[in-house]
LODO-347006 format. One record per residue (C-alpha): chain; residue in one letter; z, y negated, x. Coordinates in steps of 0.001 Angstrom, whole numbers, plus 524288, in hexadecimal, padded with zeros to 5 digits. Layout:
N
R  kette  rest      w      v      u
R      A     a      Z      Y      X
...
# end
This chain:
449
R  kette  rest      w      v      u
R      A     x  80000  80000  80000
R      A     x  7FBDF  7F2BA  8046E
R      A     x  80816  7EC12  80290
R      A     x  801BC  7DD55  806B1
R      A     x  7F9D7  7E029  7FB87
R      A     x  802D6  7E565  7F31D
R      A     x  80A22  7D7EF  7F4BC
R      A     x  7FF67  7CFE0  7F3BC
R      A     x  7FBB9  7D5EC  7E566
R      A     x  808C6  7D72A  7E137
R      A     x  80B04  7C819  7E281
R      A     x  7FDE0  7C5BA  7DD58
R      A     x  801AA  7CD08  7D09C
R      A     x  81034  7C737  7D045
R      A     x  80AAE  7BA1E  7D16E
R      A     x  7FEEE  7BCB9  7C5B1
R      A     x  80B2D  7C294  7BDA1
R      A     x  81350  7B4EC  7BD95
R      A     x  80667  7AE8A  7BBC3
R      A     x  802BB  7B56F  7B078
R      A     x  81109  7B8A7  7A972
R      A     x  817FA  7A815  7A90D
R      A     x  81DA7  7A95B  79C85
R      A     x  82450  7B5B7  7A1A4
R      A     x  82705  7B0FB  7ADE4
R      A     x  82BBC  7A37B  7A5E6
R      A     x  835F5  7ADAB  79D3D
R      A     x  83CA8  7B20F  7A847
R      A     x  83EA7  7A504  7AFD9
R      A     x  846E8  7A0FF  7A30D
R      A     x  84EA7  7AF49  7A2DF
R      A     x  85A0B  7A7D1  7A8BC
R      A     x  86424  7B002  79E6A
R      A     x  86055  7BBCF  7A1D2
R      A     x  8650B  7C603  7ACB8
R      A     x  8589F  7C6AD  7B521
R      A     x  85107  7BD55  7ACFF
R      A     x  84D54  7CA90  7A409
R      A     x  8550C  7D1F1  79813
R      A     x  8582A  7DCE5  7A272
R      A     x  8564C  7DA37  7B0D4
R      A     x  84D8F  7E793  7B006
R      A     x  843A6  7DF58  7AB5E
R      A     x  84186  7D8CC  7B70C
R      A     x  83BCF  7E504  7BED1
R      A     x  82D8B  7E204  7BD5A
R      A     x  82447  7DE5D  7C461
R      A     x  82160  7CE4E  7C7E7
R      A     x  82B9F  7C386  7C7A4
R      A     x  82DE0  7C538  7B935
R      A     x  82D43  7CD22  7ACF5
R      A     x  8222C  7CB9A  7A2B8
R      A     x  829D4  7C5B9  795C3
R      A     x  82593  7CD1E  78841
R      A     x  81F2E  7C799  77DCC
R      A     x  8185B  7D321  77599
R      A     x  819E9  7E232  777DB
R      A     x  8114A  7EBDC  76DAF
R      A     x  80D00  7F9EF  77126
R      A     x  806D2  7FAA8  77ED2
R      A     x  806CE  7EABE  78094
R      A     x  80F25  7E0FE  786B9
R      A     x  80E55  7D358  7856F
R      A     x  815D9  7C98F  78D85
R      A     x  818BD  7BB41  78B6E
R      A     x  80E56  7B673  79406
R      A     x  804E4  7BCCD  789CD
R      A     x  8018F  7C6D7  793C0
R      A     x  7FD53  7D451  78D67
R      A     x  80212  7E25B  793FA
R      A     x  7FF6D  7F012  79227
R      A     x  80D9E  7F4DB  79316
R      A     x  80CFE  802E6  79A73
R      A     x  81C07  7FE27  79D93
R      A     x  820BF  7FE72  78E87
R      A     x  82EEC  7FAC1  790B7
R      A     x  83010  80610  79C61
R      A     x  82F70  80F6A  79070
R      A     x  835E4  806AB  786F0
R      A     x  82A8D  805C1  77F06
R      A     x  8240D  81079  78084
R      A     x  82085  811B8  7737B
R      A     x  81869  803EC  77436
R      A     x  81F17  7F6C7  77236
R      A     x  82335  7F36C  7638D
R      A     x  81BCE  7FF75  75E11
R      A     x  819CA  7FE80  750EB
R      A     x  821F9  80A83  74BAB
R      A     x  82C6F  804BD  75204
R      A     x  82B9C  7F672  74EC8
R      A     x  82998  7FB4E  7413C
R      A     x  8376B  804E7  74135
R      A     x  84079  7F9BE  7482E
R      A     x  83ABD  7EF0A  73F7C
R      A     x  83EF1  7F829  733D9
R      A     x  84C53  7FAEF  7381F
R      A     x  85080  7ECF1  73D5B
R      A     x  84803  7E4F1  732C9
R      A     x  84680  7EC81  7274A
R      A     x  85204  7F513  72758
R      A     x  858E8  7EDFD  72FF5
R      A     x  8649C  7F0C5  73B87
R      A     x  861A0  7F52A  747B7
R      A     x  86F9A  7F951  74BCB
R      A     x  87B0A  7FC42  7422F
R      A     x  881F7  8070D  749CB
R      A     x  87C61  810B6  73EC6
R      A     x  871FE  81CB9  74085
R      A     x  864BB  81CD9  73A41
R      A     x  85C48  827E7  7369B
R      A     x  8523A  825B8  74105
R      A     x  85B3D  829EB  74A9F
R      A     x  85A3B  8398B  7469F
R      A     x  84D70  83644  74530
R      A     x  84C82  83140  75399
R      A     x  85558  83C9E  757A3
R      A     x  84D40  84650  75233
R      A     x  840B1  8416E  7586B
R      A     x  846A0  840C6  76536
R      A     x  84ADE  84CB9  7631D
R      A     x  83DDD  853BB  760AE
R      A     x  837E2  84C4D  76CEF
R      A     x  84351  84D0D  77725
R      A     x  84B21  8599B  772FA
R      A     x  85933  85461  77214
R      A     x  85F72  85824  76569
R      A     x  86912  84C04  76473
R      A     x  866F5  83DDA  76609
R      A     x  86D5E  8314B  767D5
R      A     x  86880  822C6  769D0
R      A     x  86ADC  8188F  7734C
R      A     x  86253  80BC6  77560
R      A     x  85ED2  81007  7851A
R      A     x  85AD8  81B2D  78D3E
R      A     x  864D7  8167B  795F1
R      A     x  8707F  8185D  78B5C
R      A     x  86AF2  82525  786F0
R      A     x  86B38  8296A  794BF
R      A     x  87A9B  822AF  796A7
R      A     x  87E75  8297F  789FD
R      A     x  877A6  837CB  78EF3
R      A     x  87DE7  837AE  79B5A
R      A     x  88B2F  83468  794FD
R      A     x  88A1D  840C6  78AD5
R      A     x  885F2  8499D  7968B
R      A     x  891A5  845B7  79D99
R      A     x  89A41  84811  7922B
R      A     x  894A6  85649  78EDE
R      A     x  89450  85A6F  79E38
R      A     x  8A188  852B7  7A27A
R      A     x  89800  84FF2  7AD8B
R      A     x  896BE  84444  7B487
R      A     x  88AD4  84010  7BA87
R      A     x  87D17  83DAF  7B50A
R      A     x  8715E  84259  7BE2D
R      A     x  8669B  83A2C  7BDB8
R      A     x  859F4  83AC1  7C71D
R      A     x  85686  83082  7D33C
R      A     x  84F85  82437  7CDFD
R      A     x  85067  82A38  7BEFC
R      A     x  850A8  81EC9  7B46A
R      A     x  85A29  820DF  7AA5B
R      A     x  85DB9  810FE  7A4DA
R      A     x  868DE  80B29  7AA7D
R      A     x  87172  818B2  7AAE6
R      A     x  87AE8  816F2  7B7AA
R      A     x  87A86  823FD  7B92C
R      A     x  86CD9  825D8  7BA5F
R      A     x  86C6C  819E7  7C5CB
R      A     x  86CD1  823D7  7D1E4
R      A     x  861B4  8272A  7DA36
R      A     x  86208  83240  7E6B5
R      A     x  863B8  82BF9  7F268
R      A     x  85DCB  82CCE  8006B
R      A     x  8683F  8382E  80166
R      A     x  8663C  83E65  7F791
R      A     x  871E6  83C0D  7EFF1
R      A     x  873AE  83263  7E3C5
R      A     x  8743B  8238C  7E54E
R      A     x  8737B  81913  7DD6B
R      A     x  8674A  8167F  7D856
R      A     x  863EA  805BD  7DF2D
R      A     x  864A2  7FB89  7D731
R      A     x  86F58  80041  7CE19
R      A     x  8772E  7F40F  7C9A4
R      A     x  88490  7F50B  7C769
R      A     x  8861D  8054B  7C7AB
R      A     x  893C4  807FF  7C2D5
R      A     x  895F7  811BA  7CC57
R      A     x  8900A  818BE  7D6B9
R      A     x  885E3  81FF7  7CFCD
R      A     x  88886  82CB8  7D765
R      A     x  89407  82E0D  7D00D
R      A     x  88D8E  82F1C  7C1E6
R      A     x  8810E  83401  7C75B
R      A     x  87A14  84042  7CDA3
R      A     x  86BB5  83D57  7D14C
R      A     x  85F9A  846A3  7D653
R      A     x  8513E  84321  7D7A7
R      A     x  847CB  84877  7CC9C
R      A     x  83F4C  85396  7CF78
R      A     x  84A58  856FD  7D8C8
R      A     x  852E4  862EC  7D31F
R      A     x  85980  867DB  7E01A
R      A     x  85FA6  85A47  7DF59
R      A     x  8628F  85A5E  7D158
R      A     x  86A37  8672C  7D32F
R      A     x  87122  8626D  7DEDC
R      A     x  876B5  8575D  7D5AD
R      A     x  8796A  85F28  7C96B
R      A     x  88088  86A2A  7D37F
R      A     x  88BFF  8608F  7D33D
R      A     x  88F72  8639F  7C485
R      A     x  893CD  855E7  7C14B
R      A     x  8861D  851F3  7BA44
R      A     x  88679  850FD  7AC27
R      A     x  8761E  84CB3  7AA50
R      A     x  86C5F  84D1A  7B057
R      A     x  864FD  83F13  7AA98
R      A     x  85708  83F46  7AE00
R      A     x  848D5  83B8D  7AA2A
R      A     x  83FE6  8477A  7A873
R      A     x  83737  83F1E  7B25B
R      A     x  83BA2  83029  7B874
R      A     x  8358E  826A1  7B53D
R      A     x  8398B  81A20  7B835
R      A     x  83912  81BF2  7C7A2
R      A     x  82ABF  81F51  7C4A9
R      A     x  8275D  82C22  7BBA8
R      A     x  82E0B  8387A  7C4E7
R      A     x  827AD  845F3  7BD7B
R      A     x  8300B  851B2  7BD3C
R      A     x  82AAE  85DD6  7C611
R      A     x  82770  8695A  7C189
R      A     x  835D1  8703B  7BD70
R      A     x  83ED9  86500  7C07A
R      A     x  842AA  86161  7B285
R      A     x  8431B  86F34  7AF91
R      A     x  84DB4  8707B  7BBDB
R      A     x  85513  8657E  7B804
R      A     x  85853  86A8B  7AAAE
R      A     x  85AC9  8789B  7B2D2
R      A     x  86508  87285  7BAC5
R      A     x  86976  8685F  7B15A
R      A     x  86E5A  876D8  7A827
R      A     x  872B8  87D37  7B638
R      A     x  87AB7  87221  7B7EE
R      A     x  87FD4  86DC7  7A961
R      A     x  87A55  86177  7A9FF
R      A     x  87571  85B96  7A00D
R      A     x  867A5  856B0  7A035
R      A     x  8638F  847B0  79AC1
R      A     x  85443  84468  799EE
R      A     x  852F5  836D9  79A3B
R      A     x  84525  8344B  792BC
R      A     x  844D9  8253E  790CF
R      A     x  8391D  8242E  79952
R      A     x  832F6  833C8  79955
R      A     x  8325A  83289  78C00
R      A     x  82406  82D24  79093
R      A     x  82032  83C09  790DB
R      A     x  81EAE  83E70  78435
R      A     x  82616  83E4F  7766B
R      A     x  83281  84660  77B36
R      A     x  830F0  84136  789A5
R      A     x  8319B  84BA5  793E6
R      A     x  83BD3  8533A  78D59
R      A     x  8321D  85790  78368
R      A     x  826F9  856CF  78D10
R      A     x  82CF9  85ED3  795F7
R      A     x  83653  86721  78F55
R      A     x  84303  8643E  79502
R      A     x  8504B  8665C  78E2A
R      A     x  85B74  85B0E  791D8
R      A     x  8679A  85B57  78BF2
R      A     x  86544  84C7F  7890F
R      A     x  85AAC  84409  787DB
R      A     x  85A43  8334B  789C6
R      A     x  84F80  82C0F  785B1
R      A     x  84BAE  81E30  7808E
R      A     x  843D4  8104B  782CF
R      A     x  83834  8165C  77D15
R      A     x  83CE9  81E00  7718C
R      A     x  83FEB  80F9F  769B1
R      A     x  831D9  80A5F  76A9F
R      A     x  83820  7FEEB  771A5
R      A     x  844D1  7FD19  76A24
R      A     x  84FE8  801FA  7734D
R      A     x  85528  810E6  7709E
R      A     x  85971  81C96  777AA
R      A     x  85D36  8288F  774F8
R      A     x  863F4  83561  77B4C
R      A     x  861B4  84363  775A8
R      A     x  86C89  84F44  7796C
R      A     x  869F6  85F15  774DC
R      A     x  87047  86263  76A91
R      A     x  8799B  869D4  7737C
R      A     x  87CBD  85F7F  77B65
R      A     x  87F00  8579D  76EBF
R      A     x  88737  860EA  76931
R      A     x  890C4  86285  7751F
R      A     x  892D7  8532E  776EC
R      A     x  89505  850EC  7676F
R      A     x  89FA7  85DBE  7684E
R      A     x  8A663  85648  77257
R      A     x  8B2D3  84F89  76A81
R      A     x  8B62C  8491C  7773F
R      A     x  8AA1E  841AC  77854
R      A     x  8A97C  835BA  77123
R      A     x  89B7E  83390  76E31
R      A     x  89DA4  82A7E  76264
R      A     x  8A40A  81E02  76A41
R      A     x  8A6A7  81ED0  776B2
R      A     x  89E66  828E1  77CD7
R      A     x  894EA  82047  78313
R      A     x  88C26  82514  7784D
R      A     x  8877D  8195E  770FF
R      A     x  88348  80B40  77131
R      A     x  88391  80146  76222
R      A     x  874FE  800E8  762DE
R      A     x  870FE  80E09  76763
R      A     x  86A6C  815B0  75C7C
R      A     x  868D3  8099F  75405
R      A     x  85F46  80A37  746FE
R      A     x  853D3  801D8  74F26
R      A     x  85392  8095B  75B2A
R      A     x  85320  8161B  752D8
R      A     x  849AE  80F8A  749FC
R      A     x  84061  80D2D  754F7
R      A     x  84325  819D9  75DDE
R      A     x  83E32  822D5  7514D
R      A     x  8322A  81865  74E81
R      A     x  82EA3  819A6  75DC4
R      A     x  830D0  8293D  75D69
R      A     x  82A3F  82C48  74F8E
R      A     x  81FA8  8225C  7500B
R      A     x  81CA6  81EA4  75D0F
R      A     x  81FCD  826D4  76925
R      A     x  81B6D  831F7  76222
R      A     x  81520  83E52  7675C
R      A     x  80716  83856  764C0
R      A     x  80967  82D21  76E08
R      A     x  80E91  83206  77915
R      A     x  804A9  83D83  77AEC
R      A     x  7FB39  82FFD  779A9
R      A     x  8045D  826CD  78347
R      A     x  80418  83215  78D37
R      A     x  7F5E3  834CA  78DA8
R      A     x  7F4FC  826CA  78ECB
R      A     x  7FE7B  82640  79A83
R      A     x  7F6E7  832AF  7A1C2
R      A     x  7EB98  82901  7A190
R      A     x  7F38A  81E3E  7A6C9
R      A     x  7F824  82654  7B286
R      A     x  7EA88  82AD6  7B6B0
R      A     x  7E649  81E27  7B622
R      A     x  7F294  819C4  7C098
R      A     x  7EFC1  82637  7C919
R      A     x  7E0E3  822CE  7C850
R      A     x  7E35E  81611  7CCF1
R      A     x  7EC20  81BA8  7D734
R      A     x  7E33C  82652  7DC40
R      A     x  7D75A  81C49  7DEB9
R      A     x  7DFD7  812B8  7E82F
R      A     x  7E575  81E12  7EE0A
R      A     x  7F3E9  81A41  7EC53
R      A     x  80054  823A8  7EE69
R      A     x  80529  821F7  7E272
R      A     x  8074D  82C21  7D699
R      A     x  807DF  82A1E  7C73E
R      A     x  81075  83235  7BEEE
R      A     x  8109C  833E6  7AF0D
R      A     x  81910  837CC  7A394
R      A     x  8143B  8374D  79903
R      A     x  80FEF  829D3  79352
R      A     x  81666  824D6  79F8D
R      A     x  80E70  82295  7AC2A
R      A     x  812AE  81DCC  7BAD7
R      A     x  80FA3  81A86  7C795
R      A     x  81701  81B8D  7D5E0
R      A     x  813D6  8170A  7E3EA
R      A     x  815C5  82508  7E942
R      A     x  80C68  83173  7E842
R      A     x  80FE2  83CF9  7E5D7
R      A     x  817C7  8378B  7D84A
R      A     x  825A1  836B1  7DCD0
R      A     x  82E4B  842F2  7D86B
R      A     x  83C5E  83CDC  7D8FC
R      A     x  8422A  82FA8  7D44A
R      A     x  84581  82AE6  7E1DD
R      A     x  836AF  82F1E  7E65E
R      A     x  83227  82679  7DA5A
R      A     x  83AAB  819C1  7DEBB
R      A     x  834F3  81A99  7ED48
R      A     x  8284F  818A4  7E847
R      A     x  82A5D  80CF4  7E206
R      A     x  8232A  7FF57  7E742
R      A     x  8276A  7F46B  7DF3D
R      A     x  81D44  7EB54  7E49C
R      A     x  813ED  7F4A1  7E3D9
R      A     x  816DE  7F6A6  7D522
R      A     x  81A5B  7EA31  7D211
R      A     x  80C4B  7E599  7D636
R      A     x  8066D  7F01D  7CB64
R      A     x  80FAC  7ECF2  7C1B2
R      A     x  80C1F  7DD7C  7C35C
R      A     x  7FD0C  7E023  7C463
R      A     x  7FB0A  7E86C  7B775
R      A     x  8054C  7DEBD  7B02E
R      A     x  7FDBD  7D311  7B511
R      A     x  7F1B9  7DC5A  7AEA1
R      A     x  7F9D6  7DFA3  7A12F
R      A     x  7FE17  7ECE9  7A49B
R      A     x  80EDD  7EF54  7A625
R      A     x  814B9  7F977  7ACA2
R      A     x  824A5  7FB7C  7AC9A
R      A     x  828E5  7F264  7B519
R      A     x  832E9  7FE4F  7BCEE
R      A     x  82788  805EE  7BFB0
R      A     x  8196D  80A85  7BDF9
R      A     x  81CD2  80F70  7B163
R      A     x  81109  80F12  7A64E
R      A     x  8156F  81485  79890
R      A     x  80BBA  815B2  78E1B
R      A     x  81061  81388  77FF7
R      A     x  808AE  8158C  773C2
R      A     x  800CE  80A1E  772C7
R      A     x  7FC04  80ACD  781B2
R      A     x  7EDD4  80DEB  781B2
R      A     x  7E31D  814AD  78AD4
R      A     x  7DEB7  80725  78DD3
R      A     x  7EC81  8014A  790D6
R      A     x  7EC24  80D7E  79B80
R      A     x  7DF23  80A68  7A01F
R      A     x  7E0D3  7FD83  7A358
R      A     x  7EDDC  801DB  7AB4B
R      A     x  7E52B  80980  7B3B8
R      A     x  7DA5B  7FDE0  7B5EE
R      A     x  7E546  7F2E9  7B8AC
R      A     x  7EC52  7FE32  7C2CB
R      A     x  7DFFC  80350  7C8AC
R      A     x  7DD07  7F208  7CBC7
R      A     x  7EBBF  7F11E  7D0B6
R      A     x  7EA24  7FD97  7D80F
R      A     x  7DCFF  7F8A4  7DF3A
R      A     x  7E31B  7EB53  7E186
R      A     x  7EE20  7F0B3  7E6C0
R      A     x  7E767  7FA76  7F125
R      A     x  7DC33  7F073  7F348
# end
C-alpha cells in the first residue's frame, strides 16, 4: 500500500466531505450540551471530522440535512434491518400509541405470546422474555446462568461484541491469558475476575478455560461480527456445545447481529441447541426491543427455585421492557416484514454484493478477503479471512478504511461506520448493489493507481 497516496486521497475526500455536508457540519458546532457534541459519544466513530445529521430515513434510503441522498448498506448496524419506518410497522405503533393509545402501562398485551411463539418457531427456545437491548438480554442471561449453575464467571470469546456487558470486555493477551479488552472506561473490576476468555475457532483453548469448573456460560456469537465477520470451521460450534455439556455450562447464543443469516439466525441455519438465546435491534423494525429465550428445562428449574426472586429484585426487569409499542412493532416486523420471503431475497442480494467486493479485489490484486452471512457482507485488510477475533482486530487500518468509508459517502453509499459492514434489508435492490460495486471498483483503482 502506497501510504503517500493513501494520505493524499484520504484528505482529498475529508476535505470534499465538509465541503459538501455545512449544515451538518453547522449542527455539531452548536452541540455545546451534549457529551461529545452527539446523543452517545459512539456516534462520533465515523469517518471525517463530523457526523452526517438526519433528515429522512425510508426503506433502503437515507437522507441527511444537507439534502444529500444515501443508499444505506449500514441500516443502524442492524438496527433497521428490516428497512427504515417500514410500513407494517409504522402502521402497528401508530395504532397502539394513536389509536389505541399507551405505549407503557406496566401491563401485558396479547402480542407478546404472539411474539413468543414466533420466536419460538424460528429460534427454538420454548420461553421468552423482553427487554429493550441486546445488551440487557445478554446482562439478564448471564445473571440466570449464574443463578442455576452457582457459577461465577461468564466466558466470552477475544474481540466478541456483546453491547456494553462488562463481562464480555476481555480479550487474550500477548500471553495468552485474559486481559482487559483497551479502551474499557471505567471497568468495575478487573475483568479477569468475572470473566474467562478463548479465541473462536479455538477449542483446545476453550477447554483449557472451562477445565477450571467456575464458568457458568459460555456467551458467544455463532460467528463475530463486529471485529469483521469471523465464520465458524468446520465442527467448532458443534465442539463448543460438546464441551459446553462435558463441562455443565450453560450455553448463550447471542444473535443480535447473526440474525442476518436468515429468519432463525444461525441457530436455525445451523442447527445448534443453546440453553439460551439473546437477540434484538432488528427484531423492532427500528423501535427498540430485545428479547432472551431459555428451554423449557432451563425455565422450569429457575421458576422452581423459591429462593430466587425473579419478580423484583432479581436483576430481571426494567419499567419499559416488554411495553405494548415495542411488542406492537416486534410482531409487525416478524409477521409482516422480516419474514421468510425476504430474507431468502436480502441474502441472494448480499451474495451479489460480495462478489462484486471480491471482484473488485481480485482485479487490483489486493490481500484482502470478504466474508458473508447471510444478508450481511464484509471486508478485511488481511487474506486468508481471519479465523480468530484478535486475527480480525490486527487487520484493521483505520485510514485505510476511513478513506473508503468517506469516498462512497461523498458518492451516496453508507457503510457502518465500526467496520466494513454492508447489510441488506428488504427494500435494497440489485441496482443499490450494483452501484456499490462501480463506486468500489473507482475507489479501488484510485487507490492502487
Amino acid at each position: 500500500m502506497d501510504r503517500t497516496r493513501l494520505h493524499a486521497l484520504l484528505a482529498r475526500e475529508s476535505a470534499e466531505a465538509e465541503r459538501r455536508n455545512p449544515r451538518s457540519r453547522a449542527a455539531y458546532a452548536r452541540a455545546d450540551h451534549l457529551f461529545g457534541r452527539v446523543p452517545m459519544t459512539w456516534m462520533n466513530k465515523t469517518a471525517g471530522a463530523f457526523p452526517r445529521y438526519l433528515a429522512e430515513a425510508r426503506g433502503a434510503r437515507v437522507t441527511d440535512v444537507d439534502g444529500h441522498e444515501y443508499i444505506d448498506f449500514c441500516l443502524g448496524d442492524t438496527g433497521a434491518m428490516a428497512g427504515h419506518s417500514p410500513a407494517a410497522v409504522t402502521e402497528a405503533v401508530h395504532r397502539r400509541y394513536a389509536e389505541l393509545g399507551g405505549a407503557t402501562a406496566m401491563l401485558p398485551t396479547e402480542d407478546a405470546e404472539w411474539v413468543g411463539a414466533e420466536l419460538t418457531r424460528r429460534f427454538g427456545p420454548a420461553r421468552w422474555s423482553l427487554s429493550l437491548t441486546a445488551t440487557d438480554a445478554n446482562r439478564w442471561a448471564i445473571r440466570l446462568a449464574r443463578a442455576v449453575t452457582g457459577r461465577p464467571k461468564i466466558l466470552v470469546n477475544s474481540y466478541c461484541y456483546h453491547g456494553s456487558v462488562d463481562e464480555s470486555l476481555i480479550v487474550v493477551g500477548p500471553d495468552g491469558r485474559g486481559t482487559a479488552r483497551p479502551g474499557n472506561v471505567g471497568a468495575p473490576c478487573d475483568v479477569t475476575l468475572t470473566s474467562r476468555v478463548a479465541e473462536f475457532n479455538d477449542l483446545a483453548g476453550l477447554e483449557r478455560e472451562l477445565a477450571h469448573g467456575d464458568v457458568a456460560a459460555v456467551l458467544m456469537e455463532p460467528a463475530l461480527t463486529n471485529i469483521g465477520i469471523v465464520l465458524p470451521e468446520p465442527g467448532y460450534l458443534a465442539g463448543v456445545r460438546e464441551l459446553t455439556r462435558r463441562y455443565g455450562t450453560l450455553l448463550i447464543n447471542d444473535e443480535t447481529h447473526t440474525f442476518s443469516a436468515g429468519p432463525g439466525g444461525c441457530t436455525a441455519a445451523w442447527e445448534l441447541d443453546p440453553d439460551l438465546l439473546t437477540i434484538g435491534k432488528a427484531i423492532g423494525g427500528g423501535i427498540p426491543a430485545g428479547a432472551y429465550g431459555l428451554s423449557a428445562d432451563l425455565a422450569e428449574r429457575l421458576l422452581g427455585r423459591a429462593d430466587l426472586d425473579l419478580v423484583d429484585m432479581g436483576g430481571v426487569g426494567g419499567t419499559l421492557a416488554g411495553n405494548a409499542l415495542s411488542v406492537a412493532a416486534t410482531r409487525a416486523t416478524l409477521e409482516h416484514v422480516l419474514t421468510d420471503e425476504a430474507f431468502a431475497r436480502m441474502t441472494k442480494l448480499s451474495a451479489r454484493f460480495e462478489e462484486g467486493v471480491r471482484a473488485g479485489i481480485e482485479a487490483h490484486h489486493l490481500p484482502w478477503s470478504v466474508s458473508r452471512l447471510g444478508a450481511r457482507t464484509e471486508y478485511r485488510f488481511t487474506s486468508p479471512a481471519p479465523r480468530t477475533g484478535t486475527e480480525s482486530a490486527a487487520a484493521a487500518d483505520e485510514e485505510l478504511e476511513d478513506f473508503l468509508h468517506l469516498y462512497l459517502a461523498n458518492r451516496g453509499i453508507l457503510l457502518t461506520p465500526f467496520h466494513n459492514m454492508a447489510l441488506m434489508c428488504p427494500d435494497t435492490t440489485e441496482q443499490d448493489v450494483d452501484t456499490h460495486t462501480e463506486v468500489f471498483a473507482a475507489a479501488l483503482a484510485e487507490l492502487t493507481g
